[in-house]
C-alpha positions in Angstrom: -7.8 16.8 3.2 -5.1 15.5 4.9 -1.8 14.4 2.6 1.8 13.2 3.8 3.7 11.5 1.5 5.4 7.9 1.2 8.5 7.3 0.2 10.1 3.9 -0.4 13.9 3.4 -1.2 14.9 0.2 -2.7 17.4 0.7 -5.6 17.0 -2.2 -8.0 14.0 -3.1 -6.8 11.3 -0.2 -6.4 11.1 2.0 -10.0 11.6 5.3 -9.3 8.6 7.9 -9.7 5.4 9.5 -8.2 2.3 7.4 -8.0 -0.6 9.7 -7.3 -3.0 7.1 -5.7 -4.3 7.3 -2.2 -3.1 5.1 0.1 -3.7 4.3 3.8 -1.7 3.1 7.2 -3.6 0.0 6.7 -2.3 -0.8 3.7 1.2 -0.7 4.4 1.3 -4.8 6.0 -0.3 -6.2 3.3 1.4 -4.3 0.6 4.9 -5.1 2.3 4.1 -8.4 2.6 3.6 -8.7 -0.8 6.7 -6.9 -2.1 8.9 -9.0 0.2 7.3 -12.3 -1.4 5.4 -13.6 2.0 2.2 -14.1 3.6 0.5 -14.3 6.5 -1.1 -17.0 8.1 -5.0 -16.1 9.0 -7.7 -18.5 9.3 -9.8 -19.0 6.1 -12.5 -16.5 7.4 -10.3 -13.6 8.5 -8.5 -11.3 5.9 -5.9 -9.0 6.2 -7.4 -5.1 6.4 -6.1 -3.2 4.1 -5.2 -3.4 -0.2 -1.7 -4.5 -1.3 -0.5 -1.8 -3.8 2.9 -3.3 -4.1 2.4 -3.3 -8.3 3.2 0.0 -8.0 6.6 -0.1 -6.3 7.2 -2.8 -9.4 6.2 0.5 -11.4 2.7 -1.1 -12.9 -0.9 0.9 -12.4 -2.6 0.1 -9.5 -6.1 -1.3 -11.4 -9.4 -0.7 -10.0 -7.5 1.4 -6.8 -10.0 3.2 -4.7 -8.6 6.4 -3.7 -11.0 6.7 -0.3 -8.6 7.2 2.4 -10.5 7.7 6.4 -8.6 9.4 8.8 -8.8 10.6 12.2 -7.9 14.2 13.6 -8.3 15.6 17.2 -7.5 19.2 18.1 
């Protein structure tokens, strides 16, 4: 298993604390997106990859949150 941990700093805006989900690079856009209030403009039948976990930088439980992260590793 491979863990590094994320930090975010935003005082007054991110609670402080330890959320123990999983979460991947790809997640990072749309949950920034999110936690800055925008969007991004894709046509109707692309999506974003990746899950917005920005309710937990709000300090609310990430519901339904899939902990499988894939990674890559070459020696």
């Amino acid at each position: 298993t491979m863990t590094v941990p994320l930090i975010w700093w935003q005082p007054g805006k991110i609670k402080p604390g330890v959320v123990n989900e999983q979460v991947s690079h790809i997640d990072f856009i749309p949950s920034i997106l999110a936690h800055l209030g925008m969007r991004v403009d894709l046509p109707p039948q692309q999506k974003l990859p990746g899950h917005d976990y920005s309710a937990a930088l709000r300090g609310e439980k990430l519901i339904g949150w899939d902990n499988t992260v894939f990674y890559e590793f070459d020696d």
